[in-house]
MDTraj code that builds the backbone (N, CA, C; nanometers):
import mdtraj as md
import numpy as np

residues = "UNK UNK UNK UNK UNK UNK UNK UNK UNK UNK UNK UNK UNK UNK UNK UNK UNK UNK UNK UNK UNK UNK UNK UNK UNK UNK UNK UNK UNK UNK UNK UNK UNK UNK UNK UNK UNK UNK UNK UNK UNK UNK UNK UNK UNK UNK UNK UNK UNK UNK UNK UNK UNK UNK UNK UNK UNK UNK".split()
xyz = np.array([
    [0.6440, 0.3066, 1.7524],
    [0.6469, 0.4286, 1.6760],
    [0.5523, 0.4134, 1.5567],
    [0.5253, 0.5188, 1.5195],
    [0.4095, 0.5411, 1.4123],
    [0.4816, 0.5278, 1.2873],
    [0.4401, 0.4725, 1.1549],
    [0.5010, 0.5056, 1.0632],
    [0.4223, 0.5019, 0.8775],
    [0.4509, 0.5838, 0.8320],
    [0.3926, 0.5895, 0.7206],
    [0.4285, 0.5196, 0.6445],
    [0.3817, 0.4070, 0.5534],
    [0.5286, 0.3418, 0.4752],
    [0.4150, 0.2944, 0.3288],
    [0.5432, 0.3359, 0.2390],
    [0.4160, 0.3313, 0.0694],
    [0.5257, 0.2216, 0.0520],
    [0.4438, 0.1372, -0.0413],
    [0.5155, 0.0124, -0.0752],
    [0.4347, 0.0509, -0.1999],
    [0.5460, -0.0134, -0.3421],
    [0.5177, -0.0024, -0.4795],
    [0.6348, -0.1027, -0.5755],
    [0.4884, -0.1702, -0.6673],
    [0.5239, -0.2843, -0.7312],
    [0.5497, -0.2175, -0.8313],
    [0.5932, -0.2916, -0.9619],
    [0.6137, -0.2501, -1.0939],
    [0.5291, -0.3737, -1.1618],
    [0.4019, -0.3660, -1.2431],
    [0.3643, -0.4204, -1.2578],
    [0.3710, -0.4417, -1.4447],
    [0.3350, -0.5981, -1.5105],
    [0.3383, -0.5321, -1.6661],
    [0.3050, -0.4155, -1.7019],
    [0.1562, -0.3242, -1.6644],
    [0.0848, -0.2775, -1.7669],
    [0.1077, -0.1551, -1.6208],
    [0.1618, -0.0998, -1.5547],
    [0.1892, 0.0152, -1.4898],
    [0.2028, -0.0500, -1.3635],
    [0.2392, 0.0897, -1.2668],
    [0.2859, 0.0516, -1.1048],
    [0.2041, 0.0973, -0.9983],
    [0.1769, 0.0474, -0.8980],
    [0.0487, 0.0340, -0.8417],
    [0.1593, 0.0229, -0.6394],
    [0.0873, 0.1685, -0.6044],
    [0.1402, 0.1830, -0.5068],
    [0.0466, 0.1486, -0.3560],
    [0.0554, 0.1293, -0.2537],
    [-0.0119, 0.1076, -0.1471],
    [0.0674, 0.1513, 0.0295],
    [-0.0274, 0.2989, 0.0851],
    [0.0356, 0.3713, 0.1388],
    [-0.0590, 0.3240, 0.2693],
    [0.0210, 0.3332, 0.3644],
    [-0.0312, 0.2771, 0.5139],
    [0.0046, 0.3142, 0.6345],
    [-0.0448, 0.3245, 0.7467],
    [0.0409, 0.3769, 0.8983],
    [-0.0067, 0.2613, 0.9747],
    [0.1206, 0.2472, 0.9969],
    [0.1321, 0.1245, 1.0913],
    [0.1965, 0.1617, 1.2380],
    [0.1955, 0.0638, 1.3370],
    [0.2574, 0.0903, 1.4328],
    [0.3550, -0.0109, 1.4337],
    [0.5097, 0.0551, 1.4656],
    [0.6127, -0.0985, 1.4552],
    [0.7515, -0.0251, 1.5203],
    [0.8333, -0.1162, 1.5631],
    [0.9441, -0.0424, 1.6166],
    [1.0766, -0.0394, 1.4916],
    [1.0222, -0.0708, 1.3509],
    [1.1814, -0.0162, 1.2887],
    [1.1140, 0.0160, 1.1862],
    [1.1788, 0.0550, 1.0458],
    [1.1545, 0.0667, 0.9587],
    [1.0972, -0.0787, 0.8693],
    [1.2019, -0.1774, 0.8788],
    [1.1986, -0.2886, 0.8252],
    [1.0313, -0.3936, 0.8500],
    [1.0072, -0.3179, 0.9895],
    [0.8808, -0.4001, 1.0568],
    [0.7957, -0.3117, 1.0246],
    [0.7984, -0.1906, 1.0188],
    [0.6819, -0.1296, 0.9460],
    [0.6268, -0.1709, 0.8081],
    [0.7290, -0.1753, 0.7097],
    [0.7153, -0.2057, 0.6034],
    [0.6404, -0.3480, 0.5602],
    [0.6900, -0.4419, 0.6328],
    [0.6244, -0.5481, 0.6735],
    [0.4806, -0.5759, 0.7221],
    [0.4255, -0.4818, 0.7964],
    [0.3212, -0.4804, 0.8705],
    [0.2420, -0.4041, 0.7626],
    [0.3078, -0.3247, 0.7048],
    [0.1758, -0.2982, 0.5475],
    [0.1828, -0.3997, 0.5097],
    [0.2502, -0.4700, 0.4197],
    [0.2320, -0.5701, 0.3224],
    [0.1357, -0.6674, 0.4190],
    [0.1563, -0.6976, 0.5016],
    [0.0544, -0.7907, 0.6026],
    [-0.1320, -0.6965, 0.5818],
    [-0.1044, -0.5868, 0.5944],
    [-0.2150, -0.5073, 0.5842],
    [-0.2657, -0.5234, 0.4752],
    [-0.2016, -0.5145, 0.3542],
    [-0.1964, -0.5125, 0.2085],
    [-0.2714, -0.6442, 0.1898],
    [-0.2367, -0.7506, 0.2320],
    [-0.2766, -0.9414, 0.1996],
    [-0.3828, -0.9207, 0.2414],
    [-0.4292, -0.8892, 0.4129],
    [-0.5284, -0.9024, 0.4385],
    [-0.6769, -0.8204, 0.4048],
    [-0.6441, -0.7001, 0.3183],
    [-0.7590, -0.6267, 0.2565],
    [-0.7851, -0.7097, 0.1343],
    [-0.6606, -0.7173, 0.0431],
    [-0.6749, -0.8148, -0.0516],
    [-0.7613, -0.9671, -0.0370],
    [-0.7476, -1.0314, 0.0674],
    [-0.7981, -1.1563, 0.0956],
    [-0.9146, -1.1684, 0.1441],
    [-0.9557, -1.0023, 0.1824],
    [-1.1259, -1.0278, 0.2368],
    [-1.1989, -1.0426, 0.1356],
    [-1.1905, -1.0109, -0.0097],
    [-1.2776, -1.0287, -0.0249],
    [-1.3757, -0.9114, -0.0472],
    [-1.3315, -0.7851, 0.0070],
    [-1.4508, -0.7049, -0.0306],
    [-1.4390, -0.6141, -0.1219],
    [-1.5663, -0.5742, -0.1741],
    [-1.5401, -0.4758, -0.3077],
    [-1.4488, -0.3491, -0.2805],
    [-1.4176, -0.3135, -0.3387],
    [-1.3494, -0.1576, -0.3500],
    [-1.3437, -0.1162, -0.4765],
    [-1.2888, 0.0174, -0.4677],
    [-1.2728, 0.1139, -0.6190],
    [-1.1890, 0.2397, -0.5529],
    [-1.0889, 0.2931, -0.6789],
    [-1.0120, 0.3717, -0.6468],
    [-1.0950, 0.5181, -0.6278],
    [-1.0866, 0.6263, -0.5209],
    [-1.1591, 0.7156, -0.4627],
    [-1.0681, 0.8553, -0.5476],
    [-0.9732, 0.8173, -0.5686],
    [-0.9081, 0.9632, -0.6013],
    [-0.7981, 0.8856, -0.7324],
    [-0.7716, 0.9956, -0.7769],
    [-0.6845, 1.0314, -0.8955],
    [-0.5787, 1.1728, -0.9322],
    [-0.4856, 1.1419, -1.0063],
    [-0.3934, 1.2315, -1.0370],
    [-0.3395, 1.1849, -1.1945],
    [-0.4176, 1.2938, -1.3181],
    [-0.3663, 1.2865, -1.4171],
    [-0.2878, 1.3803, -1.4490],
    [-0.1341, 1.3441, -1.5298],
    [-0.0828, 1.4662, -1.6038],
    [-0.0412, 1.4019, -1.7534],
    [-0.0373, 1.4844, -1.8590],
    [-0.0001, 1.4994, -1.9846],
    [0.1320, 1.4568, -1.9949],
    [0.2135, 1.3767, -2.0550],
    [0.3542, 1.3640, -2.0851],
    [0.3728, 1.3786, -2.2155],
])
top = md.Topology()
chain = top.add_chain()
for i, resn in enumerate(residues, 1):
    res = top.add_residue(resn, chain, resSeq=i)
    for name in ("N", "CA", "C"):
        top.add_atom(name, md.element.get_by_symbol(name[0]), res)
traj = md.Trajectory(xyz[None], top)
C-alpha cells in the first residue's frame, strides 16, 4: 500500500518536518521507510535548498 507519512523533529532553534510516499504494508513500516529515505538523502551528500515556503505573522 501507498502511503504518505510526514515525520517531524523538534529541534533547539525550530521544527523541521520531512514528508514522503513510500510503499509498505503498515503504518509503522511506512514510517520507517521514510526515515530510511530521510538518512539516505541526508548521507549522499548532495547539495539542496528549501524550494518553497509558508510565512505567517504571530
Amino acid at each position: 500500500m501507498k502511503y504518505e507519512v510526514t515525520l517531524r523533529t523538534n529541534l533547539k532553534l525550530g521544527t523541521f518536518y520531512w514528508i514522503a510516499t513510500v510503499e509498505a504494508d503498515s503504518e509503522e513500516e511506512a514510517a520507517e521507510a521514510a526515515e530510511a529515505l530521510f538518512e539516505e538523502q541526508m548521507d549522499s551528500g548532495e547539495e539542496w535548498a528549501f524550494e518553497d515556503f509558508s510565512a505567517e505573522p504571530v
